[in-house]
Structures are given as structure tokens and as C-alpha cells.
N, C-alpha and C positions, 0 to 999 in steps of 0.2 A: 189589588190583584198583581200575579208577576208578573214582570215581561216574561215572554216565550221567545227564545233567541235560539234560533238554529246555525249550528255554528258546522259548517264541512269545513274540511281542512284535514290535518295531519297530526298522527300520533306518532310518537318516538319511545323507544327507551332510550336514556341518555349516560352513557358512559363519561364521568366528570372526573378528570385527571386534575388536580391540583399540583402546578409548578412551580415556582421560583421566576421560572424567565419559559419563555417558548427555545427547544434547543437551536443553534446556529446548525447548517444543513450536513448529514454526514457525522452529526455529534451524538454520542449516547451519555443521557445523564440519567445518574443515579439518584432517585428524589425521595425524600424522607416525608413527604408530605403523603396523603392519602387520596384514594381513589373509592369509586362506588357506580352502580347502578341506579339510577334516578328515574322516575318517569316524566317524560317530556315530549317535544312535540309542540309546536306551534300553535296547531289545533286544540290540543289534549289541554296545552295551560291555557288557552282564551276558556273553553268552556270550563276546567276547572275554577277559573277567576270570576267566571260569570256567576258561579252556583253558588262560592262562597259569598260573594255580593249581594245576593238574595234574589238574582235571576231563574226563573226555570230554562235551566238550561238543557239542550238538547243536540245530541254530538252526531255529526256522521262521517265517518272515518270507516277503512279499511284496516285490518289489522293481520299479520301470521296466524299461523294453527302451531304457536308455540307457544313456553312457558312467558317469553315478555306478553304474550298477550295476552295471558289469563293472569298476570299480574296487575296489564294495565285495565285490564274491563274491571275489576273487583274495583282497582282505588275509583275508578266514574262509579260505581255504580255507590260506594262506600261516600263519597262524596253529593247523592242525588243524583247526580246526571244524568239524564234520559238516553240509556244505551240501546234500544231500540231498533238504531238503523248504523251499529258497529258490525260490518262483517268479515267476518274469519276465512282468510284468504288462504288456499289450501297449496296457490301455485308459488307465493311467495313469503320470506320470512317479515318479520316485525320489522318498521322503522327501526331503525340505530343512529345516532347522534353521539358523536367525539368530538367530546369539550375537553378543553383546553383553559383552563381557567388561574392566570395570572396571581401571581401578589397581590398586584396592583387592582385586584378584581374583573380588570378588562378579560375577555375572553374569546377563544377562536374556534370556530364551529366547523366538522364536517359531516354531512349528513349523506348515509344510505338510503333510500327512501323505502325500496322495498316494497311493501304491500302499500304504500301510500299512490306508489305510481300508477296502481291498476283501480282507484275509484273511478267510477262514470257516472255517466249523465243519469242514467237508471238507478246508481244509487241513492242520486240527489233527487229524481223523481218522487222516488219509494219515500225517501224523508219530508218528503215536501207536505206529506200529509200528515203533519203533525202540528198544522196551521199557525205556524208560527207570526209572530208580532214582528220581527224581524232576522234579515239573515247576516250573516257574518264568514266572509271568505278571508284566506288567506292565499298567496301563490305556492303553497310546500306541494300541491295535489295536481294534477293535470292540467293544462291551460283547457279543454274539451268539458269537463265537470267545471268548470269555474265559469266558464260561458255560459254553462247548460244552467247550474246557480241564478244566475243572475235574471234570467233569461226565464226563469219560471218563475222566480219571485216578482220581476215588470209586470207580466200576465196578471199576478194576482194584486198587484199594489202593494206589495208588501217590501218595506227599504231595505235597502244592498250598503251593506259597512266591506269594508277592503280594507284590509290591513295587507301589504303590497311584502309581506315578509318571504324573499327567497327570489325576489326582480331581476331579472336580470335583462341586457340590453337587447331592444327589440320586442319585451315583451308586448304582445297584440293588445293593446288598451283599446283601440278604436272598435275592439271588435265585440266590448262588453256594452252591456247596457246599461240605462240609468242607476247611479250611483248614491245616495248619502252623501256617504262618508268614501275619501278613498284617503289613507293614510300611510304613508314610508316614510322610514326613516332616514338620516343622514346618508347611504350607503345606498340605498334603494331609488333615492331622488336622483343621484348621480346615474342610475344606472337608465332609469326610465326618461332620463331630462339633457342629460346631460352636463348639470348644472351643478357646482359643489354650492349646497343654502349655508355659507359660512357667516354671511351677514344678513340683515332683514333686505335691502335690494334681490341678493341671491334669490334668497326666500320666493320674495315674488314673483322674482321671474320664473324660476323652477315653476313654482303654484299656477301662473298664469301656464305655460307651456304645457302642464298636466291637464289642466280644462281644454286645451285644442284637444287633447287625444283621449278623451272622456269623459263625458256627459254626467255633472256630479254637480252635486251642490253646494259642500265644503269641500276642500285639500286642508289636511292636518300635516303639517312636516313635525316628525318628533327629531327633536333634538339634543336628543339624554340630554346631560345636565344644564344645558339650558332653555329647558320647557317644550314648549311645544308653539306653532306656527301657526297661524286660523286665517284664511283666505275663502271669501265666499266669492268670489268674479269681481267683486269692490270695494269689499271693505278688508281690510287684516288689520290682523293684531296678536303680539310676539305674546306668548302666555308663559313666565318664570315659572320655572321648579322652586321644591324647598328644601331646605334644609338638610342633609342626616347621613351617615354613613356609606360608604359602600363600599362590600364583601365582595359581593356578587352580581354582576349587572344581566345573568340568564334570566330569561321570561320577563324582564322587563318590560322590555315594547310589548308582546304579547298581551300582559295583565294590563298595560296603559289603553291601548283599544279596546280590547274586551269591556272595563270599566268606562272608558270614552262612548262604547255604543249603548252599554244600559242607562246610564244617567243620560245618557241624550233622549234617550226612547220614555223615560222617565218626565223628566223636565222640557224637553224640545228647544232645549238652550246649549248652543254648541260651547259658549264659553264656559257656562256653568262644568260642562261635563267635562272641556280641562282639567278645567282646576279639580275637579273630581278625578281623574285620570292622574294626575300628576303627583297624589297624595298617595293614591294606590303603587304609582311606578316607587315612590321614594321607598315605600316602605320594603317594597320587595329589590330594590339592591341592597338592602340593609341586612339580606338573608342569604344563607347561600344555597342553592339548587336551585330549579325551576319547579316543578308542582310544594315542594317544600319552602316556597319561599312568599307562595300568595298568601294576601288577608283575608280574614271575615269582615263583612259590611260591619261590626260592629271595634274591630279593631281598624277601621280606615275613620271610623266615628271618630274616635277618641282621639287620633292623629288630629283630625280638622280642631276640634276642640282642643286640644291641649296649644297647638300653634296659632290658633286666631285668625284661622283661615275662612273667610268669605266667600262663598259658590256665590 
């Protein structure tokens, strides 16, 4: 049977400018590369990542009463997605996200939020009855709906994944409830920790410092290309990436949790679901966009298989 993963969080359409270099300040460059509208969103690619993984996925997101929005409800629903509790926000327009996307693949985000800003607690209520197996946040949405999240899934017993995407310093952690999973990345750890996880000591410390200020059962530090970090309160273990290309590193971290919480939800083995996470992340900076660049569960198959990877 699938997991039912309820995933609130943030949808974007994504404006991806393809550069050479980011300009120096004050500079206008003329770039022969190409541009495009993408859909993306934080939110939008975990549950897109989820459904193509063979999750029932189920989104709840805020969106404009414009043309991004009726682009991005058709690809959820065009993909599965239980669009159910997406609502068309009449006082504000569609996320927007300006990418910035390098040579080198590295990339720089700035994001409008827009209709992302105005979800609530009531819309996570309304969702909540779609009895989900598990639920899945990210920070791009209100700290108030991310509480309310957590907060109604404790109630029912039902596990809390965090993926900490959009942290910044100060965010209220003590103020959420029982956790899973809470997962940031390199950038995010800093902001909530104080701490750069540039080595495995870092690592722990950050990890142990995350457990004073929230009640969780794993901490995952992703650390693009060098894997991922797994801290339960006693035991860690650095978990390697693999191999392959990278275009484009958008929706990375997103598809790496998304796929990290259904193989967990799946198997109940946090490292198995690394290493599951970690096949998905490779494959998708080997692509370029963020909803264009996730797998199906049966091309992440073939990834494991073809490389002699062990869950």
C-alpha cells in the first residue's frame, strides 16, 4: 500500500536565469545563455518527488488567482498529486523564485513568497483530514502553520519530517513539537546552530545543539556532495554520496528529504533511507530545473542497480 505523506509547505513558479558568473555589483551583463519559467517551490518539488517515487502524495499550499497558478495546479494534478487542499488566494499573487543558476551549476535563490505567506493553521487543519501516514514541513510558509503542523499531527501520532529549508537565525525550534526527522542543510545548520558542519566533530556538535532545541529523533545534516550526516542523541554516522554529474543543484535538498521520509516511512531504517535519498539527490543535479529534474521510483531503481549500491 502507499505511504500517504502530507506534505504543507510552498509552491513557486521559478524564474531560472542561466549565467556565466553572477554580475559584480552595479554591472549589466549581456548573456547569451537562456532563461525560462519553471515550476518550483520547496513544497511543490518534495511532493512532486514524493508522487513520482510512488508516494500518495498530498500537498497543501496556498497559491494566486493567476495564470502561475493554474499552470502549477494542472502539472500536481498531471503528476497525481492530491490537490485537494491547494487554495487560490484572491488577496495575493503566486510565489516567484529568481534563480540564478551558474556555470558551475551552483546556484542563488531569491524568493517572493506571496500567497505562500498567507497559509494557516486552518488550512493545515482542513488538510489534516486526509489521514495521512505522515507529514512533511518545510520553513518557506509561516512559522504559525508550521507549529499548527506539527501540533496536529502529535495529537494524532502521526510523524513530523522538517526539512529546515528557508532557516534563518532565531528560528522558534523549541516551540515545535515532536519530530522524526528534522533535516538542514549546510547553510541552514549555521543559521539554527550556529555552527559551520564542515567536519564530522562540527557535525555533532551542530546535531547535538539541534536536539537542545527540539524534540526529534534523528538530525540529518545534508551536505551536497558529501552526503548526508545521521545523529540519533548517540550514535552518528557520515553517509557518502555518489558518483555523476552536476548541471544543476535546484530541488536537490528538497527531492533528498522528500525521498529520505518515504523510504524511511517505508523501511523504518534511517540509514537505508540515506542512501535512498542520496541516489535520488545525484540524480537530480544531473538535471537542470527543479520540478524537471526529479526521478521516477523506477529510474532511481536502476541508478542503485547499475552502481552496486546497498540500502
Amino acid at each position: 500500500m502507499k505511504k500517504r505523506i502530507l506534505v504543507v509547505s510552498s509552491a513557486n513558479m521559478d524564474f531560472v536565469m542561466k549565467v556565466g558568473r553572477i554580475p559584480d555589483a552595479g554591472q549589466t551583463v549581456i548573456e547569451s545563455r537562456s532563461y525560462d519559467y519553471i515550476p518550483g517551490g520547496k513544497g511543490a518539488n518534495s511532493a512532486l518527488a514524493l508522487a513520482r517515487l510512488g508516494a500518495d502524495s498530498i500537498f497543501c499550499t496556498r497559491l494566486g488567482n493567476d495564470n502561475h497558478a493554474q499552470r502549477l495546479k494542472a502539472l500536481y494534478a498531471e503528476n497525481g498529486i492530491d490537490t485537494r487542499f491547494i487554495v487560490n488566494d484572491k488577496a495575493a499573487p503566486t510565489g516567484l523564485a529568481a534563480i540564478l543558476v551558474e556555470e558551475s551549476g551552483e546556484n542563488r535563490i531569491i524568493v517572493y513568497p506571496g500567497a505562500n505567506n498567507r497559509l494557516s493553521a486552518s488550512d493545515v487543519e482542513d488538510a489534516m483530514t486526509c489521514l495521512p501516514d505522515a507529514v512533511f514541513l518545510h520553513f518557506e510558509i509561516p512559522t504559525d502553520a508550521v507549529i499548527a503542523a506539527v501540533d496536529f499531527a502529535n495529537k494524532k501520532k502521526i510523524p513530523v519530517f522538517v526539512d529546515t529549508g528557508a532557516a534563518k537565525p532565531g528560528y522558534p525550534l523549541e516551540k515545535l513539537g515532536a519530530l522524526e526527522v528534522i533535516s538542514p542543510n549546510e547553510t541552514e545548520t549555521l543559521a539554527l546552530t550556529g555552527i559551520v558542519p564542515n567536519d564530522v566533530n562540527n557535525c555533532l556538535r551542530a546535531a547535538n545543539e539541534l536536539m537542545k532545541k527540539v524534540a526529534t529523533k534523528y538530525v540529518v545534516i545534508k551536505l551536497g556532495g558529501r552526503g548526508a550526516y545521521i545523529h540519533d542523541g548517540k550514535y552518528s554516522q557520515l553517509v557518502t554520496t555518489y558518483e555523476g554529474p552536476v548541471v544543476d543543484t535546484t530541488a536537490a535538498g528538497d527531492a533528498f528529504s522528500a525521498a529520505m521520509t518515504l523510504e524511511y516511512m517505508r523501511s523504518r531504517d534511517i540509514v537505508r533511507a540515506v542512501k535512498y535519498a542520496n541516489a535520488v539527490g545525484t540524480l537530480v543535479v544531473g538535471k537542470e530545473g527543479a520540478s524537471t529534474s526529479l526521478p521516477t521510483a523506477a529510474q532511481v531503481d536502476e541508478f542503485i542497480l547499475n552502481n552496486g549500491i546497498v540500502l
